[in-house]
C-alpha positions in Angstrom: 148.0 -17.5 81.9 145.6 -18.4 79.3 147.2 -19.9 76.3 145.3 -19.4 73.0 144.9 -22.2 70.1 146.7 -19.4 67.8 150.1 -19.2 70.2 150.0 -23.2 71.0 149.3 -24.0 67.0 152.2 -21.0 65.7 154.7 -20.7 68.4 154.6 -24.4 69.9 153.2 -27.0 67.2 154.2 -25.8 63.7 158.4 -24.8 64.7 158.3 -28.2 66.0 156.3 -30.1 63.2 159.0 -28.7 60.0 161.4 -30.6 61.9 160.0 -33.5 63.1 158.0 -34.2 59.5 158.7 -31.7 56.6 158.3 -28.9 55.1 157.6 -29.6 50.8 158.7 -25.5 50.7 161.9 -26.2 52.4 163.4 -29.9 52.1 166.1 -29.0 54.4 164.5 -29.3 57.1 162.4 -32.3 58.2 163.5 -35.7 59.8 160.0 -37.6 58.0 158.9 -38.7 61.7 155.1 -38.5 62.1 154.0 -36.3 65.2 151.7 -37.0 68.1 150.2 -33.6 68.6 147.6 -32.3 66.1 147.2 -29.2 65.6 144.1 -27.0 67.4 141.3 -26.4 64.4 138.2 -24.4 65.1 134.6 -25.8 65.5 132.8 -26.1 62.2 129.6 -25.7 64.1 130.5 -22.5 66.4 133.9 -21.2 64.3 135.6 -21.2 67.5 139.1 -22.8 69.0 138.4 -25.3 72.0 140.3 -24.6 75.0 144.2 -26.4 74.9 143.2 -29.6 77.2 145.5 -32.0 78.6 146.0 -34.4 75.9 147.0 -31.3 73.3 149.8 -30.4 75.7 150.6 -33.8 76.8 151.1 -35.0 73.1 153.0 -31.7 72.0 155.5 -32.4 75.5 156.0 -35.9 74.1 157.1 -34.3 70.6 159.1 -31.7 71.8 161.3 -34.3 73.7 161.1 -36.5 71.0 162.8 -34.2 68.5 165.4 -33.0 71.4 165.8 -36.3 72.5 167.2 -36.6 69.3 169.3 -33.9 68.8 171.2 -33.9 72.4 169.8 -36.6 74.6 166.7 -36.3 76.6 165.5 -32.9 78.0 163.9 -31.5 81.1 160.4 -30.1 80.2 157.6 -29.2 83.2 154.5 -32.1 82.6 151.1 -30.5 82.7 148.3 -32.0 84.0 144.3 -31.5 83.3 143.1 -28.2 85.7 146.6 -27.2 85.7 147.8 -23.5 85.6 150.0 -22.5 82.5 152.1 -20.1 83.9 154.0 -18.0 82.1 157.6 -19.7 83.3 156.1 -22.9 81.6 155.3 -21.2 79.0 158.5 -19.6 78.4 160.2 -23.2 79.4 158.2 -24.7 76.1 159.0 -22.2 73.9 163.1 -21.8 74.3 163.1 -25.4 74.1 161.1 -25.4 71.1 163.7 -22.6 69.9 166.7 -24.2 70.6 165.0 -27.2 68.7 164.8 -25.6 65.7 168.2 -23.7 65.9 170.2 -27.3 66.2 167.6 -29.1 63.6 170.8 -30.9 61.9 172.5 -32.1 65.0 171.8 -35.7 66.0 173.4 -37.1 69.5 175.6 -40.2 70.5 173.1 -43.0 70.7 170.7 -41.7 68.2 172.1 -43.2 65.2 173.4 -46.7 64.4 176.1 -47.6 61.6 174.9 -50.8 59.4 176.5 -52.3 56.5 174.3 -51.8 53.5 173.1 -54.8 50.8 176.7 -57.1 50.2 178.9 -54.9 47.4 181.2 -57.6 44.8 184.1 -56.5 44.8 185.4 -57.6 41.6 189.0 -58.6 40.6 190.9 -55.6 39.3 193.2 -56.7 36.6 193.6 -53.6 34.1 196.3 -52.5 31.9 195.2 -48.5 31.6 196.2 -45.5 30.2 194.9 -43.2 32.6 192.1 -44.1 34.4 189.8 -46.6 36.1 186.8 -46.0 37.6 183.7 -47.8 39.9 180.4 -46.7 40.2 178.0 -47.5 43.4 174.7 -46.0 43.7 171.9 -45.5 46.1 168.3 -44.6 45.4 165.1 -43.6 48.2 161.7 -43.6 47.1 161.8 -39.8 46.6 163.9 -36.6 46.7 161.7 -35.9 50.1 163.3 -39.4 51.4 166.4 -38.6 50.8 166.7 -35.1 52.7 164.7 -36.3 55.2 167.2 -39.2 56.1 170.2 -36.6 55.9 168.8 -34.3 57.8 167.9 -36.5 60.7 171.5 -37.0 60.6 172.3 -40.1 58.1 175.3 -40.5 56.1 177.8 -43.0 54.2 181.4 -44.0 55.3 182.8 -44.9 52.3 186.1 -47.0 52.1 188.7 -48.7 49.4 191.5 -51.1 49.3 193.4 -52.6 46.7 195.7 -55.7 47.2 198.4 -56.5 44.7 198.9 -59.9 43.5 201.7 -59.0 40.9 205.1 -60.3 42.1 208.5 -58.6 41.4 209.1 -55.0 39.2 205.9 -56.4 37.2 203.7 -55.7 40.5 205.2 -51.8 41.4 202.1 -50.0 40.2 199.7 -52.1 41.8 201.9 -51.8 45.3 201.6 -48.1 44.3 197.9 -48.2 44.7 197.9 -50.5 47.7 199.8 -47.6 49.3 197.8 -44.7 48.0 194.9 -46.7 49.5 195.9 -47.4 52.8 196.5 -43.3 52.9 193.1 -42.1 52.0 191.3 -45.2 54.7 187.5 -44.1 54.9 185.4 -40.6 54.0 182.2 -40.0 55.6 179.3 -38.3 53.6 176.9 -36.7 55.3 174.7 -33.8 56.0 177.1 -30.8 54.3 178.1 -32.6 51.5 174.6 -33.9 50.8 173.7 -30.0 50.5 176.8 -29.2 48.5 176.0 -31.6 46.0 175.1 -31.5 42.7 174.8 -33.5 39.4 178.6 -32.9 38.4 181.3 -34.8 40.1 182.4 -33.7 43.6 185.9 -34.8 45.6 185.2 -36.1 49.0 188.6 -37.4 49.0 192.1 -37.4 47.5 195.8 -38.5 47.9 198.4 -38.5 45.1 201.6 -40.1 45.2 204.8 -38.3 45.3 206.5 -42.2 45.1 209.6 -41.5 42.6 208.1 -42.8 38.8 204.6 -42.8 40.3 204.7 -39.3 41.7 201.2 -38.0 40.3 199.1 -41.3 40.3 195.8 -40.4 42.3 193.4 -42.2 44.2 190.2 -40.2 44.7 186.8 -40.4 46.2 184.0 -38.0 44.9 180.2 -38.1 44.5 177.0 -36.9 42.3 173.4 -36.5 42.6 171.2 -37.4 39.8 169.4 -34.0 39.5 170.5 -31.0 39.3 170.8 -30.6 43.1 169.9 -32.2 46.5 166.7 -30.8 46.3 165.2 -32.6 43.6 167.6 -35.3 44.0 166.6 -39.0 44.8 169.7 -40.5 43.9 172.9 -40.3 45.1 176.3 -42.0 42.8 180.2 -42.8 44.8 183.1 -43.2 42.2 185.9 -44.5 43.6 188.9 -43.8 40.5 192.5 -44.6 39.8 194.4 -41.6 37.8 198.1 -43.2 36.7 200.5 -40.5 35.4 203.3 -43.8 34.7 203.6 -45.5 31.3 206.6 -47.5 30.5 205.0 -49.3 27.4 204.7 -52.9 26.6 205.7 -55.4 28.7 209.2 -56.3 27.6 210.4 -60.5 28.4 208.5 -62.3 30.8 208.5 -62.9 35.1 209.7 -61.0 37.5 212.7 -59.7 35.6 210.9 -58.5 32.6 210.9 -54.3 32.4 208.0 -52.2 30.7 204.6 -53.2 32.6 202.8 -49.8 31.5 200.6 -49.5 33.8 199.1 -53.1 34.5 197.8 -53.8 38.2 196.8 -57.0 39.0 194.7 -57.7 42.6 191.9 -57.6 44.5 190.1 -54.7 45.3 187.7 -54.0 47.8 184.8 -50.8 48.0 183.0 -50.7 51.1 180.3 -48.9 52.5 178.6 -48.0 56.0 175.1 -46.8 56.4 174.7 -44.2 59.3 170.7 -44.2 60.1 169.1 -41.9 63.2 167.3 -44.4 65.7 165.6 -44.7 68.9 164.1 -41.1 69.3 163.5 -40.3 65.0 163.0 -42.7 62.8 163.7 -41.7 59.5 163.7 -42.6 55.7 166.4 -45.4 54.4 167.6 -45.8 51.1 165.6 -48.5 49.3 168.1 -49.9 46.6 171.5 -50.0 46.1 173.5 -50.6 43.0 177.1 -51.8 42.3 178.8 -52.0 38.8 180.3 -55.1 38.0 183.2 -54.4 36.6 185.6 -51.3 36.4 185.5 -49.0 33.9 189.0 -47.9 32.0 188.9 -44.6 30.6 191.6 -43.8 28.0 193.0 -40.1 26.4 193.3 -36.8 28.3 193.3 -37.1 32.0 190.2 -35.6 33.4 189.4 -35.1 37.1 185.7 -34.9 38.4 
């Protein structure tokens, strides 16, 4: 069969090149990989399409594979070579695996990504007496809200993980060993493509355990995250709290060592925030964040208890 520059452009190139590049109508779809094909473009001299050669379909075969290749591990797909018939099987072959492309555009196969650890985080001591909460910030930027879909939707994503060690000795130390607890409990959260969509520029929970731990039944360890725009779309920016909610307050300390009663709600230890970068490899290469940002110290917030 002959195949015209109009079907190998529309029902071959383009499906492929939104997910393989990007789309500036539609962010969510678009891994930010450059293609090999080019489209087919009519002579400026006669105003008519050249015939689809070998290195057309040679180039789009390579980019269909790539973006598969991606998605579920490398696919079968008939090579054509120069004087070549395009039958209409072949046909029929490129264009369900160009459909089945563009169905499973957000999955993203076993050996396609890679987990790294990010620039180093300090972790700095956390020795607070609070009222109610404690927070800490971490933030990742890209270049552009374009950079950032693009590296979700080619399948990148954040593990996200806290632990807190008490150093307090004795009755002093119970709230801190309270937290140490609630820590090991919530372990890791991974952020990727869905939450990435679902986010917005108010605070949302990726991750929560309360205590049910006689006088600190109530205190809460929780994960959530922001975007810095309004939404994911016009987002470049992308803001992990980790916070410590304490519904306990026995008051002023009262004597002195491990016998003394009334610690409030003092915890003393080290605490540690850590982070793994997922990033698609191998087949699609796609957009990394380009800074990250760690505050230095936590943040005590005091009055009404408020969850974002």
């Amino acid at each position: 069969m002959d195949i015209s520059a109009s079907s190998f452009n529309t029902d071959l190139r383009d499906p492929i090149k939104k997910i393989m590049e990007s789309d500036p109508t539609d962010l969510q779809t678009g891994y930010g990989y450059s293609m090999l094909s080019s489209a087919i473009v009519r002579d400026p001299i006669t105003n008519l399409y050249p015939l689809v050669d070998d290195a057309h379909w040679d180039n789009l075969r390579l980019d269909i594979i790539r973006a598969r290749t991606h998605q579920s591990g490398i696919p079968t797909l008939t090579d054509v070579a120069q004087g070549d018939l395009i039958s209409t099987a072949i046909y029929g072959e490129y264009l369900t695996l160009v459909q089945l492309t563009v169905a499973n555009k957000d999955s993203v196969a076993v050996g396609q990504y890679s987990d790294v650890v990010p620039p180093t985080l300090v972790n700095p001591i956390l020795q607070l007496s609070f009222s109610n909460f404690a927070y800490h910030r971490t933030t990742v930027a890209w270049n552009n809200p374009a950079e950032a879909n693009q590296f979700f939707n080619a399948g990148g994503g954040f593990l996200i993980s806290f632990s807190f060690n008490n150093s307090i000795p004795g009755p002093a130390g119970n709230q801190g060993q309270n937290f140490g607890v609630l820590s090991s409990q919530l372990g890791s959260r991974f952020f990727g493509i869905d939450d990435w969509r679902q986010s917005t520029s108010n605070f949302r929970n990726l991750g929560t355990v309360i205590s049910s731990a006689g006088n600190y039944a109530g205190n809460r360890l929780e994960y959530s995250t922001r975007v810095d725009s309004g939404s994911h779309l016009n987002s470049a920016q992308l803001t992990f709290e980790v916070r410590l909610t304490s519904d306990y307050d026995q008051g002023a300390p009262v004597g002195s060592g491990a016998g003394a009663t009334g610690y409030g709600d003092q915890i003393t230890g080290s605490s540690a925030i850590s982070f793994l970068q997922r990033q698609s490899v191998n087949s699609v290469i796609s957009p990394k964040p380009v800074a990250w940002a760690y505050d230095a110290q936590w943040t005590v917030g005091a009055g009404p208890v408020t969850y974002p």
